[in-house]
C-alpha positions as CSV (number, residue, x, y, z in Angstrom):
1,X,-21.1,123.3,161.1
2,X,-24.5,122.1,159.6
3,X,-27.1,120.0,161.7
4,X,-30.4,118.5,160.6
5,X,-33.5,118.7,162.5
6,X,-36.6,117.1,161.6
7,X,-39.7,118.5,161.7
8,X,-43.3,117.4,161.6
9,X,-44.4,118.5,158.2
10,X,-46.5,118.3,155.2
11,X,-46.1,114.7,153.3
12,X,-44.2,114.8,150.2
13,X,-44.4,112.4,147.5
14,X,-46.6,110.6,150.3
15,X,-43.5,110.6,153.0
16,X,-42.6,112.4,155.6
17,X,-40.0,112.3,156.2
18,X,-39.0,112.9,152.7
19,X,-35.3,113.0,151.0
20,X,-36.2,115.9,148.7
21,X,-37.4,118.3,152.2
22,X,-33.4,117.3,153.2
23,X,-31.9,118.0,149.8
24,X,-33.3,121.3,149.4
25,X,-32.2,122.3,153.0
26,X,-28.9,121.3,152.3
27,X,-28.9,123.0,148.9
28,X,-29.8,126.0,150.2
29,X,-27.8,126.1,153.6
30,X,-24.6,124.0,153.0
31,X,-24.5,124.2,148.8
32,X,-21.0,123.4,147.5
33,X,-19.7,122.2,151.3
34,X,-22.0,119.4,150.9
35,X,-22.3,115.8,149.1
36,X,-25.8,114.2,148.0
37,X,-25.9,110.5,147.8
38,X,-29.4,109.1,146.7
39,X,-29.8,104.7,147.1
40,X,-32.3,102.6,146.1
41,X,-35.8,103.0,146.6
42,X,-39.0,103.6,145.1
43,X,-40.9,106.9,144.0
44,X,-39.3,109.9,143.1
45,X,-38.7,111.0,146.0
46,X,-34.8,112.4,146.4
47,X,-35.0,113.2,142.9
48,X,-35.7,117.1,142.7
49,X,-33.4,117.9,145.6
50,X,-30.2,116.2,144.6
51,X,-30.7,118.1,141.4
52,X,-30.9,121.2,143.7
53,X,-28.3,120.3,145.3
54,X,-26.1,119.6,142.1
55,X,-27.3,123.7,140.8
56,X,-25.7,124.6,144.3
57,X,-22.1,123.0,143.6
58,X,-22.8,120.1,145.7
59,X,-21.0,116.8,144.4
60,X,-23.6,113.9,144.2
61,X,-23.7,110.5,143.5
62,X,-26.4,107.8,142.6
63,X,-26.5,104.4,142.9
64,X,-26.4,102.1,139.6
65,X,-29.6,99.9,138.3
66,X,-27.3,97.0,138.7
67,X,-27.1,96.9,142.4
68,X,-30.1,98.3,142.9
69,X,-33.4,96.9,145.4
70,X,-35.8,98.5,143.6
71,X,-33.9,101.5,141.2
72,X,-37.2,103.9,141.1
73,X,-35.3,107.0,143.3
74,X,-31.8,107.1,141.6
75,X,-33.2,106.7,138.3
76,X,-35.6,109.9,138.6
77,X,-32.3,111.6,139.6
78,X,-30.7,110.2,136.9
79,X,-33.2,111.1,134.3
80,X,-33.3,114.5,136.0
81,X,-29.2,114.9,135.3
82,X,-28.9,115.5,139.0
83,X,-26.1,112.7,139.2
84,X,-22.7,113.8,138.9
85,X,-22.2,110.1,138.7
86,X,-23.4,106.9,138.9
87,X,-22.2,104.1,140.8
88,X,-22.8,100.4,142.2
89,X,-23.4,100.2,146.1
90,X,-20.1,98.7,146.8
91,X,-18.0,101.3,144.9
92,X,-20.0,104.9,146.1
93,X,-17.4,105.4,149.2
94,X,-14.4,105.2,147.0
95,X,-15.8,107.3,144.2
96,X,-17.0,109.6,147.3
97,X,-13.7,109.7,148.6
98,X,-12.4,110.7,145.0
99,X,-14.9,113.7,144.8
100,X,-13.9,115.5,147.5
């Protein structure tokens, strides 16, 4: 069983909390038992860890520039090859639910 805890740390990529603190924990405690999902949002924050977590046989997933708010977070990911695939907001469960 994994949990998450979060902690009052440093900033990174000027958040805190940030996605890419998360990733890397789970990369490094849950690796292939785990799925990284990164949505829309701005920065590239989320970016570095889901490719982490991709290096550690985690499945993961990113949402498409299509249905995208603002696409700056999956993109970085995407540019990074951290995306297993790439997917529109409405069909990420059922391509979740085919990964695993």
């Amino acid at each position: 069983h994994y949990y998450v805890r979060i902690k009052d740390g440093p900033m990174v990529h000027h958040q805190r909390p940030a996605v890419d603190v998360l990733f890397k924990s789970v990369a490094e405690y849950a690796g292939g038992n785990a799925v990284g999902v990164l949505l829309t949002g701005m920065g590239v924050d989320g970016a570095e860890g889901l490719l982490m977590m991709k290096h550690s046989g985690a499945r993961t997933i990113a949402q498409d520039e299509k249905s995208c708010v603002v696409f700056g977070m999956p993109k970085e990911a995407i540019k990074l090859g951290a995306t297993e695939k790439v997917a529109p907001l409405r069909m990420i469960a059922s391509q979740l639910l085919e990964m695993v």
